[in-house]
C-alpha positions as MATLAB code, in Angstrom:
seq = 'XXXXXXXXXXXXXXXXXXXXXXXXXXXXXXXXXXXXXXXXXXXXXXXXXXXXXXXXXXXXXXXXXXXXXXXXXXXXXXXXXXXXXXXXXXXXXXXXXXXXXXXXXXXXXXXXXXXXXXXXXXXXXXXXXXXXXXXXXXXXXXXXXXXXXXXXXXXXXXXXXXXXXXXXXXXXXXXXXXXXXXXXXXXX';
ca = [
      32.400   26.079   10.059;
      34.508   23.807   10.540;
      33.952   19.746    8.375;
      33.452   17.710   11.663;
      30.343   20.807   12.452;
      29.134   20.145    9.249;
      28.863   16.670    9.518;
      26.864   16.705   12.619;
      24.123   19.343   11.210;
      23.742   16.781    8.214;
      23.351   14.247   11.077;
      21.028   16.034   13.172;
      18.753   17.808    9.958;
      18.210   13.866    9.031;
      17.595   12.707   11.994;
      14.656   15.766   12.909;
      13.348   14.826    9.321;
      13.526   11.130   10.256;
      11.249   11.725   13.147;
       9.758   14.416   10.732;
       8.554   11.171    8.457;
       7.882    8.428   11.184;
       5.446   11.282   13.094;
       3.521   11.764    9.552;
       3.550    8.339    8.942;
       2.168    7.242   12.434;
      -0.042    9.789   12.116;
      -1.682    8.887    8.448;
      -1.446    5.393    9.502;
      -3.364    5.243   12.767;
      -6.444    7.603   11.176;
      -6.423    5.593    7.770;
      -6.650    2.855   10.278;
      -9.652    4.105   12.174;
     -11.562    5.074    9.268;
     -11.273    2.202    6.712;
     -11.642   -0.388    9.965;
     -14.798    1.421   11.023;
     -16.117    1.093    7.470;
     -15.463   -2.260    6.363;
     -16.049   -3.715    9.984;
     -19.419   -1.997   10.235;
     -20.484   -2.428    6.454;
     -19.309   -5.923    6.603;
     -21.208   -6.682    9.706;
     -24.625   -5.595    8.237;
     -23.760   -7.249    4.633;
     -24.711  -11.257    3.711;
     -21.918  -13.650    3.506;
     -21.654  -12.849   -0.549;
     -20.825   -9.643   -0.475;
     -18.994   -9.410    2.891;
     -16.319  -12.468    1.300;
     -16.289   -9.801   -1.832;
     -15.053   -7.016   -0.048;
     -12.422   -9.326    1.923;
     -10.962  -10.187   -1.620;
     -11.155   -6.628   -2.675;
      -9.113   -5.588    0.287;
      -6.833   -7.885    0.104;
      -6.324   -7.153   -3.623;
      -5.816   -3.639   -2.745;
      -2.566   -4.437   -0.297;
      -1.685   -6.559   -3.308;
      -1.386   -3.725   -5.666;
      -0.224   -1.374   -3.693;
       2.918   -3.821   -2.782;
       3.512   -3.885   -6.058;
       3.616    0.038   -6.486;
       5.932    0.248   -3.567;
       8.346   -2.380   -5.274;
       7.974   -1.295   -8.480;
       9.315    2.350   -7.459;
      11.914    0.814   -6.028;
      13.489   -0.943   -8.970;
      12.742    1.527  -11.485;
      15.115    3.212  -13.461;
      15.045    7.019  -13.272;
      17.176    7.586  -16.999;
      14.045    5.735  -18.254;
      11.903    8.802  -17.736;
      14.320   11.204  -18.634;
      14.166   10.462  -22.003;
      10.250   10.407  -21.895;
      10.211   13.658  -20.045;
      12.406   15.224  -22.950;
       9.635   14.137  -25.333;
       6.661   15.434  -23.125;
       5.319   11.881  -22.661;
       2.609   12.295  -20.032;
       3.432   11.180  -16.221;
       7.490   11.209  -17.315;
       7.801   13.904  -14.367;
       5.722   12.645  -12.238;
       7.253    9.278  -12.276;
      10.806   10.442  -11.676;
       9.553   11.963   -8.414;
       7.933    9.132   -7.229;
      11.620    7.079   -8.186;
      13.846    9.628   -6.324;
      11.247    9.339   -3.166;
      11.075    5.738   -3.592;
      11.519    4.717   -0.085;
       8.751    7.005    1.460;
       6.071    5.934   -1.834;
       6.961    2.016   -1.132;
       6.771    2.813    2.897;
       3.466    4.088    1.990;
       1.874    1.784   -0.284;
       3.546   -1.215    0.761;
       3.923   -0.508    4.834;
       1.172    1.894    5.487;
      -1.472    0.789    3.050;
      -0.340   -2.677    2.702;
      -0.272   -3.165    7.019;
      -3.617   -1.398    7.171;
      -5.109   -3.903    4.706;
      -3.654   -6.933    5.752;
      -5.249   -6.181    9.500;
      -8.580   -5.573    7.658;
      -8.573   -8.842    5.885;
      -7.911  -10.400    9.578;
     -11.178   -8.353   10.929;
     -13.275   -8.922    8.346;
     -12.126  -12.905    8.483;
     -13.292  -13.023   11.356;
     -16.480  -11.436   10.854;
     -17.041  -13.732    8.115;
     -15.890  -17.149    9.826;
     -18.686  -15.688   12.843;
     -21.424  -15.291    9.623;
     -20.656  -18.771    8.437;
     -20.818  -20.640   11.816;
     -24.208  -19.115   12.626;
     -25.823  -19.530    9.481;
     -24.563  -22.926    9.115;
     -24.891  -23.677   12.367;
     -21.024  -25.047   12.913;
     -19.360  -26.554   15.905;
     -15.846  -25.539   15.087;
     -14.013  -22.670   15.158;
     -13.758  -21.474   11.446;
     -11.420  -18.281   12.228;
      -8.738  -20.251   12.114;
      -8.914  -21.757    8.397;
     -10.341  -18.854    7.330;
      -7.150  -16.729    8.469;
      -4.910  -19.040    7.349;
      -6.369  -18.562    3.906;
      -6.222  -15.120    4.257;
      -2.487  -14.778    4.821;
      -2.133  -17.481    2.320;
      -3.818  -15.459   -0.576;
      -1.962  -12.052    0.597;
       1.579  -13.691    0.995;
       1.339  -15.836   -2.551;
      -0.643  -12.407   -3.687;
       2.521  -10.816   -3.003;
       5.235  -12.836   -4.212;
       3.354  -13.258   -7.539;
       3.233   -9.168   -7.307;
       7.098   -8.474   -7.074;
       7.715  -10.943   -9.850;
       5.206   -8.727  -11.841;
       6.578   -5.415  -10.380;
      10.371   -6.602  -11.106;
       9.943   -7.343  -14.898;
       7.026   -4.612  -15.018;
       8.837   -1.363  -13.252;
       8.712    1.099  -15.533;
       5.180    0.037  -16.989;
       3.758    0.592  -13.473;
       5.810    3.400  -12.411;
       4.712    5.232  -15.515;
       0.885    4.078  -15.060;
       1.279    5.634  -11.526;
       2.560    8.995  -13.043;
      -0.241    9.511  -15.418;
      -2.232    9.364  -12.623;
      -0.633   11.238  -10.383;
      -0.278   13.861  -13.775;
      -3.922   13.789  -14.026;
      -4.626   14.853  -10.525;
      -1.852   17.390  -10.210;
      -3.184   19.149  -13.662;
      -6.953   19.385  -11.761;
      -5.473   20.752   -8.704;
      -4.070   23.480  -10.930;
];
């Protein structure tokens, strides 16, 4: 075979496994999507205002965190955890895979679970500003303040979060792999 063959089989094997990923990632995305907005739109609907604005932080905390997962694999340093995996130190392996498949783990906690989040937080909103209006008895329309809060929180969430995730990498890559570690030694 000749080089200019080669090159185009490397072309075409990533471009089948870059359809490969977007179809799994569609995929995961649109059912993670059904589910969790089923939930928290139905259990926030039936839930006072208390608890229903307690769940909105919660979920927007959790696109929070997991942006900061997804950036913190991306800055990590992978000779880091080397030198813990040559000592055993828990997580060590686990960590270096989730550094050399850092751009699928940050597509998936910051893009997939971050997106999924940050359209919940709008839905609940919403469901919240309707609460508030009727028990309050209101004449304005509070969805707009209310969202603008929302993205507020989430985008100064976030840029607080890469701060943490750029000076923090390897403590949260590391957390990550322990935890990953733990669940890959049940499954065992």
């Amino acid at each position: 075979m000749n080089q200019t063959q080669e090159k185009e089989n490397q072309k075409n094997s990533k471009e089948h496994i870059d359809i490969k990923w977007f179809s799994e990632v569609f995929i995961l995305t649109f059912i993670l999507s059904i589910v969790f907005s089923f939930i928290s739109t139905n259990g926030v609907s039936q839930l006072n205002l208390i608890p229903a604005i307690a769940i909105l932080i919660i979920v927007i905390g959790i696109g929070i965190f997991f942006d900061i997962i997804g950036v913190a694999v991306t800055v990590a340093n992978e000779e880091e955890f080397h030198a813990k995996a040559t000592k055993k130190v828990k997580g060590s392996k686990d960590s270096i895979k989730l550094i050399r498949n850092a751009p699928r783990v940050a597509n998936i906690c910051a893009d997939v679970i971050g997106d999924i989040c940050g359209v919940l937080s709008g839905a609940i909103s919403a469901l919240i500003a309707m609460k508030i209006t009727q028990q309050f008895g209101l004449n304005f329309n509070l969805q707009f303040l209310l969202s603008a809060l929302v993205a507020a929180l989430t985008v100064g969430g976030k840029a607080l979060g890469k701060g943490i995730a750029n000076n923090s990498s390897t403590k949260i890559v590391h957390a990550v792999g322990i935890i990953l570690n733990q669940f890959s030694n049940k499954n065992k």
